[in-house]
C-alpha positions in Angstrom: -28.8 8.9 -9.1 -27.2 10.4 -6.4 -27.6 7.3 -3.9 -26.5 4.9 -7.0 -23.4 7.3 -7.2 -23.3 6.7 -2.9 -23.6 2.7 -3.2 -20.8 2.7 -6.0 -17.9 4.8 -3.8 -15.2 2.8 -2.7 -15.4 3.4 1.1 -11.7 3.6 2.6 -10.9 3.8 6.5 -7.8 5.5 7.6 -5.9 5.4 10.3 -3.0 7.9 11.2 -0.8 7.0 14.4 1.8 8.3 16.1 4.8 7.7 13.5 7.2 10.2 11.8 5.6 10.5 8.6 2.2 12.1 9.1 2.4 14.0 5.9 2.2 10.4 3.6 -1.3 10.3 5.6 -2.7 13.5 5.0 -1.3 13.8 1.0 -3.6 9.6 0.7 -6.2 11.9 2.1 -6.3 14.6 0.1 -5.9 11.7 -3.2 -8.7 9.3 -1.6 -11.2 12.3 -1.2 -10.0 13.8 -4.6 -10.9 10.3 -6.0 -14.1 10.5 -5.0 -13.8 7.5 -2.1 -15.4 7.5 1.0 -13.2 7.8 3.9 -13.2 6.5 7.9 -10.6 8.9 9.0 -9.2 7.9 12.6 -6.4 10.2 13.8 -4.7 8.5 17.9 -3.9 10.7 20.1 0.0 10.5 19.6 -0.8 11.3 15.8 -2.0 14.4 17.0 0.8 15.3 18.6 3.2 14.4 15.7 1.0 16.3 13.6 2.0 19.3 15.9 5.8 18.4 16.0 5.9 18.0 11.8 3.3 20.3 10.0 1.3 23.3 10.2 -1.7 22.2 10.3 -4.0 23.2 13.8 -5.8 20.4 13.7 -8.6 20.6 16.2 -9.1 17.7 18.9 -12.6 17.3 19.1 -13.9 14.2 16.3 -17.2 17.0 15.0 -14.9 19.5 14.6 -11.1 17.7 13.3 -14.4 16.4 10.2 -15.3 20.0 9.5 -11.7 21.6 9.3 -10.7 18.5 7.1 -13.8 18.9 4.4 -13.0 22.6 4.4 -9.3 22.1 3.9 -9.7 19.4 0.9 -13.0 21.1 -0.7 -14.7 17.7 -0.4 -18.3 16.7 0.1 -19.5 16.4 3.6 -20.3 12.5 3.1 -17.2 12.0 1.8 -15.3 12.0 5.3 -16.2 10.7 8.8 -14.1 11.1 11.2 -14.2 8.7 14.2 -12.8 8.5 17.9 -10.6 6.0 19.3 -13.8 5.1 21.8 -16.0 5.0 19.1 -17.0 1.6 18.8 -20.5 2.2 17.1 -18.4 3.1 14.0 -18.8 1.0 10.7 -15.1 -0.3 10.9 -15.3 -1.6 14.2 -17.8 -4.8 12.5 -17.4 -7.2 9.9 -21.0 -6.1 9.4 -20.0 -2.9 8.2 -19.3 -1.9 4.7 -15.5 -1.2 4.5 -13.4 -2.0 1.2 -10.0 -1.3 2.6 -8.0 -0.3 5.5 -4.7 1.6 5.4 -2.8 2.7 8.5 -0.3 5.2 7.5 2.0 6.3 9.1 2.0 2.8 11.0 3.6 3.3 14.2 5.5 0.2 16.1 3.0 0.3 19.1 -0.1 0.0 16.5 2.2 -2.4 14.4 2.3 -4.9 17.5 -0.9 -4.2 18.7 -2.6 -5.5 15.6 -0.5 -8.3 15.3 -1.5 -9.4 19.1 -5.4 -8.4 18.1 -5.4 -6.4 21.3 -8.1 -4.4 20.1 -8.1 -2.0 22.7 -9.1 1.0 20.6 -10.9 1.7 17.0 -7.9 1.7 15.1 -6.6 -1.5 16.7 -10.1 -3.5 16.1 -10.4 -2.0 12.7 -8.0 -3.5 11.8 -8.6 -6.7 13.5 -11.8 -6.5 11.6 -10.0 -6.5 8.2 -7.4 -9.2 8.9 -10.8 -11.4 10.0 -12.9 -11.0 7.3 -10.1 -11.2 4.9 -10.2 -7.8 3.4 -7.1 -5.7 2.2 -5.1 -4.1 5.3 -2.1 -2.2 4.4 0.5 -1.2 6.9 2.8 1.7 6.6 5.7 1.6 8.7 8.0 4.6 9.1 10.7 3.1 11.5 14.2 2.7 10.9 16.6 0.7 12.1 14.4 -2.2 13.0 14.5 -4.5 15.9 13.6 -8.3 16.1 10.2 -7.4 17.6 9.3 -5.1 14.8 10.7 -7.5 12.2 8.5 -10.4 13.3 5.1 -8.4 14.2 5.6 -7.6 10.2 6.0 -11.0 9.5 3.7 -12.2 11.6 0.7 -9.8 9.9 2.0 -10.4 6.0 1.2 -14.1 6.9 -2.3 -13.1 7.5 -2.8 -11.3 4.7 -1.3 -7.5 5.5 0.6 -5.7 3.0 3.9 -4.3 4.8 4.1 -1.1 2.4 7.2 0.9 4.4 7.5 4.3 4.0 10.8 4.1 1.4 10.8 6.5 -1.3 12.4 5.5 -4.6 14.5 8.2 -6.7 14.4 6.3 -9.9 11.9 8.9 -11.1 14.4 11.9 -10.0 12.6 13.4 -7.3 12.7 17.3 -7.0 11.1 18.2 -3.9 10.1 16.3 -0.6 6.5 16.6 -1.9 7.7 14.1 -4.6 9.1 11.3 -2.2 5.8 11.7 -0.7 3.7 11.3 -3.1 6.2 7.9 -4.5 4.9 6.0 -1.5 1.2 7.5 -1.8 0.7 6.2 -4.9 2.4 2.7 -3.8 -0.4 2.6 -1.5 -2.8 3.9 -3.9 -1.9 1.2 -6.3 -2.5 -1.5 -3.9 -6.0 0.1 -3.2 -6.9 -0.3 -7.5 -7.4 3.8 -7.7 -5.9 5.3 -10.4 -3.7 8.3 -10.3 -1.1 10.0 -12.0 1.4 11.1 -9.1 3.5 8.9 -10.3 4.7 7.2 -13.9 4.5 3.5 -13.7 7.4 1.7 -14.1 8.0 1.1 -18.0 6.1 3.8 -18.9 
């Protein structure tokens, strides 16, 4: 029962860069592993300073012990997250071969932006991704830029072409947001939408 209940997860890889905007990646983690998803967590080096300049989380720096602090923090099971280096190129995400359902990179920073859309793939987020666009699998982008320049403009063109969903960190305030937790949890459950999970941080339109 317990390795049907393994086959059926939907398995999720994650990728937090160097953008303003960590918080909408940690609040899709928190949902993801609350829905019961497997997740492929992989944090860049300039995330981990952002996560330093915006929250309060310690997040430690080594990939053994960022997995443990994160399972303890969202009361999750211990298969439920891996957390992978940007060297780590044994990792399932870095192969078509590998079982992935999704890939969401949020918050999407320019730098990651254009090197996806070159398919430098000089680290694990940058082939993960590259592995998604390839095998035609859903890859959702999360910009949080503003203003933005031609370059910027045309890399997100240039990956929506291929199949990318551009999903930019824009709050709505149709539903009357109270608190900042509110705006982020609009644009989590945007991206949570596009995933096919179902959640309730957010009314549907019409409802």
């Amino acid at each position: 029962m317990k390795n049907e209940k393994l086959k059926n997860r939907k398995i999720i890889s994650l990728a937090i860069t160097g953008a303003s905007g960590v918080q909408y990646g940690f609040r899709l983690l928190e949902m993801l592993l609350q829905k019961d998803c497997t997740v492929y967590l992989m944090v860049s080096k300039a995330a981990q300073v952002v996560i330093g300049l915006e929250t309060d989380i310690e997040l430690p720096g080594r990939c053994n012990d960022m997995q443990a602090f994160l399972v303890d923090r969202y009361a999750c099971a211990k298969d439920q997250l891996h957390v992978f280096g940007e060297d780590e190129w044994t990792a399932p995400t870095a192969s078509g071969g590998g079982r992935v359902d999704a890939m969401v990179v949020c918050p999407c920073s320019m730098g990651a932006l254009s090197a996806v859309a070159t398919g430098a793939s000089n680290n694990l987020i940058e082939r993960s991704a590259d592995v998604m666009l390839k095998e035609r699998r859903k890859l959702i982008m999360v910009p949080r830029e503003t203003p933005y320049s031609d370059i910027h403009l045309e890399n997100m063109l240039k990956l929506s072409r291929m199949g990318a969903v551009m999903l930019c960190a824009n709050p709505g305030f149709y539903n009357k947001a109270e608190t900042i937790d509110d705006l982020i949890d609009f644009v989590v459950a945007k991206i949570l939408d596009q995933l096919a999970i179902e959640h309730d941080l957010q009314p549907h339109w019409g409802e």
